[in-house]
DRENDO-1510 file (C-alpha; in Angstrom, 1 decimal, always signed):
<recs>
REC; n; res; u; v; w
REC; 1; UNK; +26.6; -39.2; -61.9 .
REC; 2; UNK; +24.5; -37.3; -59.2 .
REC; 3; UNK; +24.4; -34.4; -61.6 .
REC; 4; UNK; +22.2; -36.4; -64.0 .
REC; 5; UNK; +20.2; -37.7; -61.3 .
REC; 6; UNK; +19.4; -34.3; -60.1 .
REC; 7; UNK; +18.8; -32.8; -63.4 .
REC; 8; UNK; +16.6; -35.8; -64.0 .
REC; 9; UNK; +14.9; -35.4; -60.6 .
REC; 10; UNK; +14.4; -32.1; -61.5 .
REC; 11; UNK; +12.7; -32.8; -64.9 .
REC; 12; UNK; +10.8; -35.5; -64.2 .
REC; 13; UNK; +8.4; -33.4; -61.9 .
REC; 14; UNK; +7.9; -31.1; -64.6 .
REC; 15; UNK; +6.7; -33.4; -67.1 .
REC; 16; UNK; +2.9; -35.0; -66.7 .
REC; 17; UNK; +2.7; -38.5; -65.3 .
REC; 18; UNK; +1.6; -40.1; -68.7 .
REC; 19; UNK; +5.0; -39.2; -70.6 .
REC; 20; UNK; +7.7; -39.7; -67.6 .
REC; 21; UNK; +7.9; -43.5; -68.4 .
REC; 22; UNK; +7.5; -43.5; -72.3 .
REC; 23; UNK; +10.9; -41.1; -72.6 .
REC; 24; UNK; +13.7; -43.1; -74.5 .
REC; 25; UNK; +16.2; -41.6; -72.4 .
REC; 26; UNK; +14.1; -42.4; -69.1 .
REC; 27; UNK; +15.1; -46.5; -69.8 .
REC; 28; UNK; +18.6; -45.6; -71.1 .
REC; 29; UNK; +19.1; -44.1; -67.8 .
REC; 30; UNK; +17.5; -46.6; -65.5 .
REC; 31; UNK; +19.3; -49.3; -67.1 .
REC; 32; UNK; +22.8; -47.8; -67.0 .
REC; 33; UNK; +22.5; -46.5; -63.5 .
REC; 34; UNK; +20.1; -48.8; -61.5 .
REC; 35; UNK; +23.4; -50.5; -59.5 .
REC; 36; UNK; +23.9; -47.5; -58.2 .
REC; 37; UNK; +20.7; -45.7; -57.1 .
REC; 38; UNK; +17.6; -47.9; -58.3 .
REC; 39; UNK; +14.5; -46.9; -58.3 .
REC; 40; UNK; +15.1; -43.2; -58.5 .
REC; 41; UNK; +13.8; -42.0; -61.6 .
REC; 42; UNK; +10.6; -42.9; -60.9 .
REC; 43; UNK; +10.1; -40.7; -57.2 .
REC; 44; UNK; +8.2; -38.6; -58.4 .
REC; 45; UNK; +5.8; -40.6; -60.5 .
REC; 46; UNK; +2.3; -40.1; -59.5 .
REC; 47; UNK; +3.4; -37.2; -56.9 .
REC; 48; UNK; +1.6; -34.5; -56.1 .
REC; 49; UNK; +2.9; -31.6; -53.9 .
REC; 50; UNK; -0.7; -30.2; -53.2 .
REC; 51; UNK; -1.8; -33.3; -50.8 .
REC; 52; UNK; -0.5; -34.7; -48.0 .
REC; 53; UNK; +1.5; -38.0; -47.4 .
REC; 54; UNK; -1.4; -40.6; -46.2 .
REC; 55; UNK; -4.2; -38.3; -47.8 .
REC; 56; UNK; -7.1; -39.5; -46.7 .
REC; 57; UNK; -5.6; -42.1; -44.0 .
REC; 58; UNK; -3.7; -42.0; -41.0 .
REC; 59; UNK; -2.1; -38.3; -39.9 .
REC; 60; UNK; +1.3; -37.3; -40.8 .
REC; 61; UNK; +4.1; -37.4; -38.1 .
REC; 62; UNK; +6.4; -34.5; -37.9 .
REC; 63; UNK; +9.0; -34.4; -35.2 .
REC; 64; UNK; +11.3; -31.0; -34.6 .
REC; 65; UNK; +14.3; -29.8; -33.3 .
REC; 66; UNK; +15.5; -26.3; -32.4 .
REC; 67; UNK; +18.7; -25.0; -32.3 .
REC; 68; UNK; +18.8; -21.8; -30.9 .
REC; 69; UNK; +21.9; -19.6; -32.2 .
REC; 70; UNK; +20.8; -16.2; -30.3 .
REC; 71; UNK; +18.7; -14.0; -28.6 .
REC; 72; UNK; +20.1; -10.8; -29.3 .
REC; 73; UNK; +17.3; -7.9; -27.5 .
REC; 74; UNK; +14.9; -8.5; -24.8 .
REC; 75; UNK; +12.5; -5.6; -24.5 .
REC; 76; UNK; +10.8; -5.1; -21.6 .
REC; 77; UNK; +8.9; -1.8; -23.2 .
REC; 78; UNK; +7.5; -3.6; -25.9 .
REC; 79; UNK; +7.3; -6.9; -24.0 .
REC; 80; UNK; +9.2; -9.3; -26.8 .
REC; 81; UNK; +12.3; -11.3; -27.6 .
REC; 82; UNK; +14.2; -11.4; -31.3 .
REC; 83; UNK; +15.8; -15.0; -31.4 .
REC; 84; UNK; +17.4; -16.5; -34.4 .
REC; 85; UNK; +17.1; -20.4; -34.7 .
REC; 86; UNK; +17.3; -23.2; -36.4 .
REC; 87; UNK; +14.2; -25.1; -37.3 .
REC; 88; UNK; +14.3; -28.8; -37.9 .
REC; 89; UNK; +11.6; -31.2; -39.1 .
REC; 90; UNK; +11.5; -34.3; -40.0 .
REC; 91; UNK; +8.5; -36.3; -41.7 .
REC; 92; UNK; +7.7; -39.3; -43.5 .
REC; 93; UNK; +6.3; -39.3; -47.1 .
REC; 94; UNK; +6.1; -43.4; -48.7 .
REC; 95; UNK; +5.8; -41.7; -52.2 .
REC; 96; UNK; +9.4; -40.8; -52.1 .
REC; 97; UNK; +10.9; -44.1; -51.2 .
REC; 98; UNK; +13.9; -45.9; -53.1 .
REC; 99; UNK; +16.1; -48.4; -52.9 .
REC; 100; UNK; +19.4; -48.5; -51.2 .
REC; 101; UNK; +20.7; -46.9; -47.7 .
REC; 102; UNK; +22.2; -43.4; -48.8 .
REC; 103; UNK; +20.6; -40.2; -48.5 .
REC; 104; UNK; +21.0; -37.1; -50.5 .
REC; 105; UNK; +20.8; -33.6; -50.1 .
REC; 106; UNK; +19.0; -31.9; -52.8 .
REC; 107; UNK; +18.7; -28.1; -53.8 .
REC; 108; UNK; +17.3; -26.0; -51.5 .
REC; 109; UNK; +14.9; -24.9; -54.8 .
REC; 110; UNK; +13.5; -28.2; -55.2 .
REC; 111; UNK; +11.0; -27.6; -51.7 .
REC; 112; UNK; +8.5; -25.5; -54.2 .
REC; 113; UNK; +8.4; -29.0; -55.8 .
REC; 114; UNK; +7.8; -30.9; -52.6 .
REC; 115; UNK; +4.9; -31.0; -50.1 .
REC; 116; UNK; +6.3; -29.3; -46.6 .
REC; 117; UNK; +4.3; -28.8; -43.1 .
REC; 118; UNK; +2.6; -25.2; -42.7 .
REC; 119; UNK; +3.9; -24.8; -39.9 .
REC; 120; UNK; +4.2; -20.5; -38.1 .
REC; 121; UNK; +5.7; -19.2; -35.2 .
REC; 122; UNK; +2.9; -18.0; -32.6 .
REC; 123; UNK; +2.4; -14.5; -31.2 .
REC; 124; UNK; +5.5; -14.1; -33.8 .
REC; 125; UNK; +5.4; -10.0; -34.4 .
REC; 126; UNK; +8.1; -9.9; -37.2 .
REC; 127; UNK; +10.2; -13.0; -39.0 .
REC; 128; UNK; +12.5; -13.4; -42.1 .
REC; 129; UNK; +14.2; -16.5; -43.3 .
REC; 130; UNK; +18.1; -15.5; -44.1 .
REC; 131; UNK; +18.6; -15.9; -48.1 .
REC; 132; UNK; +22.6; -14.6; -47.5 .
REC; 133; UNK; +24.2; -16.2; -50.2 .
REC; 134; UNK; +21.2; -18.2; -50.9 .
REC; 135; UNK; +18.1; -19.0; -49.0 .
REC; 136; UNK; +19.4; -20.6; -45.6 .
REC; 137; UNK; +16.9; -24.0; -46.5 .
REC; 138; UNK; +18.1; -27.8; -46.1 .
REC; 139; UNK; +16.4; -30.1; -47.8 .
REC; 140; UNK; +17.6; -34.4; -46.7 .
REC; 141; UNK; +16.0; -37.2; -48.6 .
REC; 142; UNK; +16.6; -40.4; -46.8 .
REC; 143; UNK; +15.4; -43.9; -48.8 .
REC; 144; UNK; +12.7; -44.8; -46.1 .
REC; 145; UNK; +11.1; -41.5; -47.6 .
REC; 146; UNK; +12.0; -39.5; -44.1 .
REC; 147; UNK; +12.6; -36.0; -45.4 .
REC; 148; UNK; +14.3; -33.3; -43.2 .
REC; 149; UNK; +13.5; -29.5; -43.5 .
REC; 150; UNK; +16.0; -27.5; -41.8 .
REC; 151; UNK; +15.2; -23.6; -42.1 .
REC; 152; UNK; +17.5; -20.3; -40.7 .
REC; 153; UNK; +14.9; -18.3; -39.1 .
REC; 154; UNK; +14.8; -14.9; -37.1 .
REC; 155; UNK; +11.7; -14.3; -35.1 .
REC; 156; UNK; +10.6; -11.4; -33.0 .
REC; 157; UNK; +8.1; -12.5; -30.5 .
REC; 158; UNK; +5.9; -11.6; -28.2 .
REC; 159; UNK; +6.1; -12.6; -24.1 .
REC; 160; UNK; +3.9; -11.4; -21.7 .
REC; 161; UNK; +6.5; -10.0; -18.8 .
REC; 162; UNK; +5.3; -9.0; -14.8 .
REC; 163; UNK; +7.5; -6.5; -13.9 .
REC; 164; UNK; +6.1; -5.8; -10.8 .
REC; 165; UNK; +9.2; -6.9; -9.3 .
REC; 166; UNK; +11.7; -5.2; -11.7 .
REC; 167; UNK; +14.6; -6.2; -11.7 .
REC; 168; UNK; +14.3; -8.5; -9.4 .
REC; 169; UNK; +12.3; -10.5; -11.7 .
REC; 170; UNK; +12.2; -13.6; -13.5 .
REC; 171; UNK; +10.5; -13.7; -16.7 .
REC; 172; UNK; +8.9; -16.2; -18.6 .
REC; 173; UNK; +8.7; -16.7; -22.3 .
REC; 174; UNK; +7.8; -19.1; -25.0 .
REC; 175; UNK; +8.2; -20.1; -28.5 .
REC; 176; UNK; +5.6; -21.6; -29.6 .
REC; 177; UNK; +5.0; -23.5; -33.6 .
REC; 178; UNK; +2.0; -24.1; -35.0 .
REC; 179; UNK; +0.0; -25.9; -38.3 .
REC; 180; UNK; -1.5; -22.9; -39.9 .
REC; 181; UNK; -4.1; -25.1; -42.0 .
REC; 182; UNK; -3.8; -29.0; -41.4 .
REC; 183; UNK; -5.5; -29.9; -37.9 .
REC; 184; UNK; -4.6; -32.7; -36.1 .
REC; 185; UNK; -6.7; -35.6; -37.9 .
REC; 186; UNK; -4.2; -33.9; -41.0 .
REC; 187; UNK; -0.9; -33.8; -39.1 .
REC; 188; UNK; +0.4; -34.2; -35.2 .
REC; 189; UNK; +3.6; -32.4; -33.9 .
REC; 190; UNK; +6.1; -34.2; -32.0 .
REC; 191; UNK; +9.5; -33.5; -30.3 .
REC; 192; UNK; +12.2; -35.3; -32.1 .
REC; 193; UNK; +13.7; -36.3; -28.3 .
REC; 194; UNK; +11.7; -34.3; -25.8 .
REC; 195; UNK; +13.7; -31.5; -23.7 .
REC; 196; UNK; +17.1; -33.1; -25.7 .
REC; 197; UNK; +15.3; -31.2; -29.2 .
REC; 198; UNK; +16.3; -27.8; -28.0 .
REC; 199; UNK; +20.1; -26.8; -27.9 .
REC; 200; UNK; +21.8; -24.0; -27.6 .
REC; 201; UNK; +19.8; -21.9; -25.1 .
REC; 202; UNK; +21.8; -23.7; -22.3 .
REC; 203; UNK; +25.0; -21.8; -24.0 .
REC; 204; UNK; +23.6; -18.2; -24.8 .
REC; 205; UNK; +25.0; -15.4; -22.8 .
REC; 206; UNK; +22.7; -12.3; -22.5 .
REC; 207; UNK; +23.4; -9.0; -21.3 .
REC; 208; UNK; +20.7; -8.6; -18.2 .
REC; 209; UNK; +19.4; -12.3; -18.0 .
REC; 210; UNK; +20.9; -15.5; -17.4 .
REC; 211; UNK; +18.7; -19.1; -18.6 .
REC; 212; UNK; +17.3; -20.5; -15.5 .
REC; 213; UNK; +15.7; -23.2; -17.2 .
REC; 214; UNK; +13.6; -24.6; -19.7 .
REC; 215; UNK; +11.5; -27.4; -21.3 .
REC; 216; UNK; +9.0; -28.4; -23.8 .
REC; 217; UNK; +5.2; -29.3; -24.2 .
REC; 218; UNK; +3.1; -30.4; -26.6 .
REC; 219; UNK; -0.7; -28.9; -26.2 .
REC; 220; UNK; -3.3; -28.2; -28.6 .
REC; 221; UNK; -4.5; -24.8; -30.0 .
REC; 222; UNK; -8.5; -25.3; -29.9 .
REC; 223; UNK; -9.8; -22.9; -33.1 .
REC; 224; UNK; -13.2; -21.7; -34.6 .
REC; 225; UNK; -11.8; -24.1; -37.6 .
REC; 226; UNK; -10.6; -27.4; -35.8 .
REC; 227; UNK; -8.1; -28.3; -33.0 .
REC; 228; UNK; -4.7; -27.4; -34.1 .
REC; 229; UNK; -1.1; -29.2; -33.2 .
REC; 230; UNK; +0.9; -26.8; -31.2 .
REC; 231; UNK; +4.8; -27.4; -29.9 .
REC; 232; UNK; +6.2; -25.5; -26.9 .
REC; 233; UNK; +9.3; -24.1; -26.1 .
REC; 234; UNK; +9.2; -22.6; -22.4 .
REC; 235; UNK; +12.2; -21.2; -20.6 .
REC; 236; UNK; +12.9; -18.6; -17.6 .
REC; 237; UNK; +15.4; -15.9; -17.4 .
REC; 238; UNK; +16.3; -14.5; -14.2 .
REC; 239; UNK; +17.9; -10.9; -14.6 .
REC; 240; UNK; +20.9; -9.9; -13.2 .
REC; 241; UNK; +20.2; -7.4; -10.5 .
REC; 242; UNK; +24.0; -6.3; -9.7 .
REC; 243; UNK; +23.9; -4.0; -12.4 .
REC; 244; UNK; +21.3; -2.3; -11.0 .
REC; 245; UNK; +22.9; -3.0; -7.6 .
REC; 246; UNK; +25.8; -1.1; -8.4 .
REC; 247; UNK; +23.6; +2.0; -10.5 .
REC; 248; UNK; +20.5; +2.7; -8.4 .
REC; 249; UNK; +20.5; +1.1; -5.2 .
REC; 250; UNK; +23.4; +2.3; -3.6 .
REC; 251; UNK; +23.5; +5.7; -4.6 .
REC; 252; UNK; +20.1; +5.5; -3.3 .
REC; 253; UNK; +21.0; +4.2; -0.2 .
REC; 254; UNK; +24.2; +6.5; +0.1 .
REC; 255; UNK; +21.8; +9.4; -0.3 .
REC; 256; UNK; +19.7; +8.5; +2.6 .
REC; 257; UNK; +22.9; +8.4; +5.0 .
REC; 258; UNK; +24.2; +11.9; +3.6 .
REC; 259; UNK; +20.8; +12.8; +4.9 .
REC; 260; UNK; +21.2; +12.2; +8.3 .
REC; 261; UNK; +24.6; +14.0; +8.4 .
REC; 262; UNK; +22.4; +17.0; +9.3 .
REC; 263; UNK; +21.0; +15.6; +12.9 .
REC; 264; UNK; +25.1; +15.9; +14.1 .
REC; 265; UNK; +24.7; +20.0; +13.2 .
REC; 266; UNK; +23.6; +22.0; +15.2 .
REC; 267; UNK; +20.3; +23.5; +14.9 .
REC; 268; UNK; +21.7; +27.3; +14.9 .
REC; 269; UNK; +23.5; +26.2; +11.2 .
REC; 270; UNK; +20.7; +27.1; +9.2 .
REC; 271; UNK; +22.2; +27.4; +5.6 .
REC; 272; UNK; +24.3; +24.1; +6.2 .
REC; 273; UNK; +21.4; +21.9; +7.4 .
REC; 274; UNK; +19.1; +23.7; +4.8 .
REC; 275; UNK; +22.0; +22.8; +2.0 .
REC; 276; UNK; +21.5; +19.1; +3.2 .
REC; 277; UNK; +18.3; +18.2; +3.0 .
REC; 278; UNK; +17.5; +20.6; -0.2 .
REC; 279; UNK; +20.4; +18.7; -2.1 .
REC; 280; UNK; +19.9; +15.2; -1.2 .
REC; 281; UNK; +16.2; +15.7; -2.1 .
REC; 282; UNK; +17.3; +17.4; -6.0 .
REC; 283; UNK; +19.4; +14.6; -6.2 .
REC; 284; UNK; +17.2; +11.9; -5.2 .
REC; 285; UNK; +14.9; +13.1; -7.7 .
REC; 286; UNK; +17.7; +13.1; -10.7 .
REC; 287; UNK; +18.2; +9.8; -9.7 .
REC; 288; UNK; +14.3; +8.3; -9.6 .
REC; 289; UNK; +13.7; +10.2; -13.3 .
REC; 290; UNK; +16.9; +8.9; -14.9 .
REC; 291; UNK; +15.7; +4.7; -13.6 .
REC; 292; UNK; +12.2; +5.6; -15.3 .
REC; 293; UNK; +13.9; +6.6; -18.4 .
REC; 294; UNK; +14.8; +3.8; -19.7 .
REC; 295; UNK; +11.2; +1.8; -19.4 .
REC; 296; UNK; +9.6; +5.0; -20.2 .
REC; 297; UNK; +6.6; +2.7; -22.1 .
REC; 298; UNK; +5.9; +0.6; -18.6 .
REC; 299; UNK; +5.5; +3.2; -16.2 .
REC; 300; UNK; +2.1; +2.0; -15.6 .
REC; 301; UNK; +3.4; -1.0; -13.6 .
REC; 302; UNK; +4.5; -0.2; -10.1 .
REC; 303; UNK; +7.9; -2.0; -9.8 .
REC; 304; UNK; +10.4; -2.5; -7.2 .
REC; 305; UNK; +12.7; -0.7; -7.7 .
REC; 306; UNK; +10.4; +2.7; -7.9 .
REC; 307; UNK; +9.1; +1.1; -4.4 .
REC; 308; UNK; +12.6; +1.7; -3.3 .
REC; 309; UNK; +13.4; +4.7; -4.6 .
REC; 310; UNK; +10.1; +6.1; -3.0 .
REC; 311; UNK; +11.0; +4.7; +0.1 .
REC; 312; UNK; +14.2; +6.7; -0.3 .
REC; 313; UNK; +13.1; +9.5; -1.0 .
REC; 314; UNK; +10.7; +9.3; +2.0 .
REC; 315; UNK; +13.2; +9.5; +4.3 .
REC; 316; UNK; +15.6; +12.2; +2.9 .
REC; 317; UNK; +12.3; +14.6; +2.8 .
REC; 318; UNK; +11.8; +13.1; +6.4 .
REC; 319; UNK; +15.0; +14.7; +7.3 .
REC; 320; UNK; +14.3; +18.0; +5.9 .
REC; 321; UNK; +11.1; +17.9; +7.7 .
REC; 322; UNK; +12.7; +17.0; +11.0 .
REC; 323; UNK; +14.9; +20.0; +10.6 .
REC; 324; UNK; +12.1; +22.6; +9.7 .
REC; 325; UNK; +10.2; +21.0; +12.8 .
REC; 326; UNK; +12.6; +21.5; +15.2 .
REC; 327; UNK; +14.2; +24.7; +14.4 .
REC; 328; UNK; +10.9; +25.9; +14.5 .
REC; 329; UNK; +10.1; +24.6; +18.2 .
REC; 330; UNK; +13.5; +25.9; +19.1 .
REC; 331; UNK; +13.0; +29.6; +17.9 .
REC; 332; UNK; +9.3; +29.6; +19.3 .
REC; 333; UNK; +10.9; +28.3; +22.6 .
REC; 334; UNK; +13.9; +31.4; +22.1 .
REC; 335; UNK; +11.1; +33.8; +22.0 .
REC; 336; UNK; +8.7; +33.3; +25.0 .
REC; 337; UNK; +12.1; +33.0; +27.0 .
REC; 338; UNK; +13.5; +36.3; +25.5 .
REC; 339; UNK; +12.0; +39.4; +26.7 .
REC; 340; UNK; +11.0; +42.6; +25.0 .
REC; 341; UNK; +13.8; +45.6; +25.2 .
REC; 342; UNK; +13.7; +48.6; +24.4 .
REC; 343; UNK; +16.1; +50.8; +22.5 .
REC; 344; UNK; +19.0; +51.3; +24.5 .
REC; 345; UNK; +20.6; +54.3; +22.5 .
REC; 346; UNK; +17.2; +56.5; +22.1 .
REC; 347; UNK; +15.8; +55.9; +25.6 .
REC; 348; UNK; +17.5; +57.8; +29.6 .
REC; 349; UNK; +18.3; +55.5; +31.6 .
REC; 350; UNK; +15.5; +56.6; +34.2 .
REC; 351; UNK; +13.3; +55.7; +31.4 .
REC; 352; UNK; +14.5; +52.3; +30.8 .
REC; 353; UNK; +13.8; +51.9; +34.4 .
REC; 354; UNK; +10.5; +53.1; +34.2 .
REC; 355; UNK; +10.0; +50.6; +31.4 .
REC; 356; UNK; +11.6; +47.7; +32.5 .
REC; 357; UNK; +9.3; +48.2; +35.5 .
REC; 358; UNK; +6.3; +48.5; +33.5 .
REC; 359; UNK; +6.8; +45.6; +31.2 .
REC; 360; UNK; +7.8; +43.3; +34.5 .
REC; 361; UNK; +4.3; +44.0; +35.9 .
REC; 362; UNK; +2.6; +43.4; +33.2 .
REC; 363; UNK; +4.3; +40.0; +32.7 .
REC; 364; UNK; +3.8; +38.9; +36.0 .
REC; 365; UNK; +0.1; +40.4; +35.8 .
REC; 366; UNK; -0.7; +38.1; +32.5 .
REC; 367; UNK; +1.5; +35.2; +34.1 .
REC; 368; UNK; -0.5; +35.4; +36.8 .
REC; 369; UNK; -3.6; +35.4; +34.8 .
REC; 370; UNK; -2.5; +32.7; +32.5 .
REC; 371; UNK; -1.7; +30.6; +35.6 .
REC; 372; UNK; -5.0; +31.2; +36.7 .
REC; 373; UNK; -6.4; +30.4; +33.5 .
REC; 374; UNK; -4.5; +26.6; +33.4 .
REC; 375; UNK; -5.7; +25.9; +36.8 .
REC; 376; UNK; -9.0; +26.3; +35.6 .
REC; 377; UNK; -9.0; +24.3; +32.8 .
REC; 378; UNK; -7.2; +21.6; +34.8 .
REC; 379; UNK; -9.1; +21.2; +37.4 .
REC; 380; UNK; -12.0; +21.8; +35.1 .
REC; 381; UNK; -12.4; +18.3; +34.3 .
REC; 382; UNK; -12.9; +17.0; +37.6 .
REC; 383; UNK; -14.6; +20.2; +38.8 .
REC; 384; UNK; -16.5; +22.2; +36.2 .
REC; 385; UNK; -17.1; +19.4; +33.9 .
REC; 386; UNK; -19.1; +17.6; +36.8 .
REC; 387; UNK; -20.9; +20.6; +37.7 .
REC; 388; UNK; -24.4; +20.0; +38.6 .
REC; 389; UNK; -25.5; +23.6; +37.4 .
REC; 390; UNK; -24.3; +23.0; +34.2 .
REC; 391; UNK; -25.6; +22.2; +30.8 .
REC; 392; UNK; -25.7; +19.3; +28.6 .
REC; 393; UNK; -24.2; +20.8; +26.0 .
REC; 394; UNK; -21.4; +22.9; +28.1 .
REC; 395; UNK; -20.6; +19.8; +30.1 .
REC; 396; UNK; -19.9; +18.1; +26.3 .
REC; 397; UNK; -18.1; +21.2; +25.0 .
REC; 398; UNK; -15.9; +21.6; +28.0 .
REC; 399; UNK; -14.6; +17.6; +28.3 .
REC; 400; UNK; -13.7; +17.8; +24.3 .
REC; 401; UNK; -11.8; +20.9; +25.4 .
REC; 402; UNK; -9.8; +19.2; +27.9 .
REC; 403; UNK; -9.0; +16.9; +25.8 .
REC; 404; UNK; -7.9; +18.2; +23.0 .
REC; 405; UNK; -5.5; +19.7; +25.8 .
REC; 406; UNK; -4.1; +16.9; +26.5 .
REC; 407; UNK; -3.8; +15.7; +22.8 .
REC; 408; UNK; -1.9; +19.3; +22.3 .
REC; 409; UNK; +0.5; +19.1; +25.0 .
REC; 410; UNK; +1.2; +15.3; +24.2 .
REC; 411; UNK; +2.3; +16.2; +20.9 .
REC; 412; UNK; +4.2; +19.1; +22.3 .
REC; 413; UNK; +7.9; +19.6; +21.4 .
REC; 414; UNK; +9.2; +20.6; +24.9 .
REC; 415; UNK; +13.1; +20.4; +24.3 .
REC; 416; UNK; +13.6; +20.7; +20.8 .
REC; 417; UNK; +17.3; +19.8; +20.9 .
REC; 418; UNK; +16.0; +15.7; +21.7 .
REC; 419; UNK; +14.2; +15.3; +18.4 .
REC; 420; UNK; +17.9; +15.6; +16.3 .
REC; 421; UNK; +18.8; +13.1; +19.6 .
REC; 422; UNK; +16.1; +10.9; +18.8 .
REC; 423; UNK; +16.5; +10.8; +15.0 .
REC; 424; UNK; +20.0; +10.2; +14.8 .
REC; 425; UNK; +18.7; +6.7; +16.3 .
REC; 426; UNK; +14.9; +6.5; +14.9 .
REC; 427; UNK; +15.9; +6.9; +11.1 .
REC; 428; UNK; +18.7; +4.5; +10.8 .
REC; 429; UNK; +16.6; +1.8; +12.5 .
REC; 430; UNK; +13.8; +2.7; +10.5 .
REC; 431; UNK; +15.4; +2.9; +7.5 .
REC; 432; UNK; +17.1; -0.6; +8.3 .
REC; 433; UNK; +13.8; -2.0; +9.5 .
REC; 434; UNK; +12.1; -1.4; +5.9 .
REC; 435; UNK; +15.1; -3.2; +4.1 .
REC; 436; UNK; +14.6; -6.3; +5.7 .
REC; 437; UNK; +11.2; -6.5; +4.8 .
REC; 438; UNK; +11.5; -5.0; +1.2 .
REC; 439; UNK; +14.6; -7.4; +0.3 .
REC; 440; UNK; +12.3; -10.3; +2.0 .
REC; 441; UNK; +9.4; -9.8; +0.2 .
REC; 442; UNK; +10.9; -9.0; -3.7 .
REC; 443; UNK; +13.3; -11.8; -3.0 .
REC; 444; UNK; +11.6; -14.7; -1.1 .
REC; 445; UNK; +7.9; -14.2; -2.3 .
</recs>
């Protein structure tokens, strides 16, 4: 019996209004089945699918619901989301009331026939409705005239994403529907139950993020054309950062301590502590390359982690600096101590007297002159500086002189063997200093 009130349903909004009540089988039908579902032959009479319910009166209420079956890719290179959902809305129309308390669900087909809402996904970038085996469409006809429009729908969409604190970031996005044409003296969007419309999202399980939380609004989209109805859906997602835990910051942070395994060698171990430093550094470079690989579109954002890795990488080249530093000192200190032989095998031995001799004297000679030459610019401070007979100019020239001195010799490496002492205490605390305030900073603010 419900086949010939579809196929009636179906025909009746084909034919023009004058002839749908003037058909003999249009009273044959009514009269046999009006126990059953009166009133329905005649839904359609006067209908027209091109206006609005309450055209040219009050606006039309339309309340949704979401269900939200997946979002299967966030990408944070081309800053959008794909999500599949389910769209639900709901609406009045008084020209399709009947009689009785049943509703029916009719062929998904019949919505060409039937006036819908216009409604688009915002800031959507690409969407397709699912026609696997047919079009995914619902169409619920309840006898108050309430119709329900439930669509399949997979929507790739834009959302804005900071990653300046990558990945220790939380990232917010929306889903936002819109009335392409009907403004809100035509139609206003409601939710069907507020933050209860949305389900699903609380139950998705994504690879990097996790749901935080999320909520709806109901705002207004103010156009060139008119003020527009606009519906909300807001959540966060909070990425997981033991992945990257476990990938980039500890082998970071692992590299950084095999650096310092150089301050216990000694500084005469040149190829070992040159080995070091030389391969932490490579490798900490490998390592900063491969974490920009993968956002290779957003390098233009500063993010955490590469504030990390840079901070890493600052004090395994510290290390190999600290090296070159002091095994320079060290061999500049070896050679003033050192003095100069001569060959041993080509030379008598009177002769090596002779210039053993020679070369004492003449070390003791320009000792003695470069003694003479400190005590001079010593006590030239308080003593030729303050010379009445002087200049102007050679008072100025000699203080700067003394002291830059004093800047020289302050910065002056005198036992080079303390600065390996030093580090093997300066760079851990260091390096533990800057962790608390980089974990504080990208965690807490």
């Amino acid at each position: 019996m419900f086949c010939r009130y579809f196929c009636f349903f179906s025909l009746c909004l084909f034919l023009p209004t004058q002839r749908r009540c003037s058909l003999g089988h249009v009273s044959d039908l009514h009269s046999s089945d009006a126990t059953s579902l009166p009133g329905f032959e005649n839904l359609t009479m006067g209908y027209n699918k091109y206006l609005r319910p309450y055209f040219g009166g009050e606006p039309v209420q339309i309340a949704m619901s979401l269900d939200i079956a997946s979002i299967s890719s966030i990408s944070e290179s081309d800053m959008d989301y794909t999500a599949t959902i389910y769209l639900r809305q709901r609406w009045t129309d008084p020209r399709l009331v009947f009689h009785g308390n049943k509703s029916f669900t009719l062929d998904a087909r019949l919505v060409e026939l039937l006036w819908v809402p216009d409604t688009y996904i915002v800031e959507s970038k690409r969407s397709f409705l699912h026609d696997v085996t047919v079009g995914n469409r619902l169409i619920r006809l309840f006898s108050n005239g309430t119709i329900l429009y439930a669509l399949r729908i997979t929507t790739t969409v834009a959302c804005n994403m900071d990653l300046s604190k990558y990945p220790m970031d939380t990232q917010t996005c929306r889903l936002q529907l819109e009335s392409w044409g009907y403004d809100e003296n035509d139609v206003i969007f409601t939710w069907l139950r507020g933050n209860d419309s949305v389900h699903g999202i609380e139950k998705l399980r994504l690879s990097q993020y996790t749901v935080e939380r999320y909520y709806t609004l109901v705002s207004k989209s103010q156009q060139e054309t008119g003020s527009y109805p606009r519906l909300i859906l807001q959540f966060e997602l909070r990425r997981n950062v033991l992945y990257f835990i476990l990938e980039t910051y500890v082998p970071s942070t692992l590299l950084v301590m095999l650096s310092w395994v150089s301050f216990w060698i000694t500084l005469d171990s040149v190829p070992a502590r040159t080995c070091i430093g030389v391969t932490t550094v490579l490798s900490m470079t490998t390592l900063m390359i491969g974490s920009r690989s993968s956002l290779s579109k957003t390098n233009c954002f500063i993010k955490a982690i590469d504030v990390y890795l840079g901070i890493c990488f600052s004090f395994i080249f510290g290390a190999l600096v600290e090296y070159a530093v002091a095994h320079y000192s060290s061999s500049q200190k070896c050679a003033a101590k050192t003095p100069q032989e001569g060959p041993a095998n080509e030379l008598t031995k009177e002769m090596e007297e002779v210039n053993i001799t020679n070369i004492l004297n003449h070390s003791i000679t320009s000792y003695k002159r470069k003694i003479s030459f400190t005590s001079i610019e010593i006590s030239s401070d308080n003593v030729n500086c303050r010379d009445l007979t002087m200049k102007t100019h050679e008072k100025i020239k000699c203080v700067l002189r003394n002291k830059m001195h004093r800047i020289i010799g302050y910065f002056t490496i005198q036992n080079p063997s303390n600065v390996d002492h030093y580090s093997k205490l300066l760079f851990p605390l260091f390096f533990m200093l800057v962790n608390v305030f980089y974990w504080a900073y990208y965690l807490y603010f």
